[in-house]
N, C-alpha and C positions, 0 to 999 in steps of 0.2 A: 470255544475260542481256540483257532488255532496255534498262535501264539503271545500270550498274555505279555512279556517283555514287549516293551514299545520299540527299544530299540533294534534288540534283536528281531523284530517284527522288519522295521526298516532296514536293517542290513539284509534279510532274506527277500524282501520285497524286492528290493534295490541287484539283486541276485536273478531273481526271475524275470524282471524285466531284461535286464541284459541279455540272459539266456532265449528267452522269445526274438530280443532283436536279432542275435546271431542266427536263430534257425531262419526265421525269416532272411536277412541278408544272405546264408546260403542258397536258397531257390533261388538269386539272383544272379549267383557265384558260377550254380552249375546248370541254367536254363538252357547252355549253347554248349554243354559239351554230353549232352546226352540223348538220347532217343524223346520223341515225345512222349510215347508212352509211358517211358521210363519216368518224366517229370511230370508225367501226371498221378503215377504213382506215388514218386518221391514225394510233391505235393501231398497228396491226399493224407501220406502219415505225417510228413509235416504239420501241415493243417489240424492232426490229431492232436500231435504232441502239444502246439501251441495252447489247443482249446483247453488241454488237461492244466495245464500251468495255469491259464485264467482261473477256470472254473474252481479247481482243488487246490490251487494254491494263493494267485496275487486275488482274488474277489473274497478270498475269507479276510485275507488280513487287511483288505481296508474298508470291509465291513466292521469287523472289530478296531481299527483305528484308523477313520475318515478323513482323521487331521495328517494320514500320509499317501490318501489316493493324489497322483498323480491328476494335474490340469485335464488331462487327454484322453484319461479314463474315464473320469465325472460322467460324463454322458453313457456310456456302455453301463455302468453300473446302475445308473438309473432306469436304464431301458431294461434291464434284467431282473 
């Protein structure tokens, strides 16, 4: 279990999602002031960074406490 406190589970939970939407709303931020290649770069570690936070972080804790996965995840989690 990554973290046994339910709450503290949902305060980190509630952490990382926010953290993932900001990286993602950045590729939207800096799509037009960069090279393409540069944003497909930037992307690609983006894209990394994002997958690490699901994977290592928001999918343990609502495997361990289901009563706080998100509506929007439900599906993704089940697919995995």
């Amino acid at each position: 279990m990554l973290i046994k406190d339910k709450t503290l589970a949902e305060v980190m939970l509630k952490k990382q999602l926010k953290a993932s939407r900001q990286l993602q709303q950045d590729l939207i931020d800096i799509r037009n002031q960069i090279s393409e290649q540069e944003y497909i770069e930037y992307r690609r570690a983006t894209g990394y960074i994002v997958a690490e936070i699901f994977e290592k972080i928001i999918k343990p804790i609502c495997q361990d406490h289901p009563e706080l996965t998100p509506t929007e995840l439900k599906v993704a989690l089940t697919d995995n």
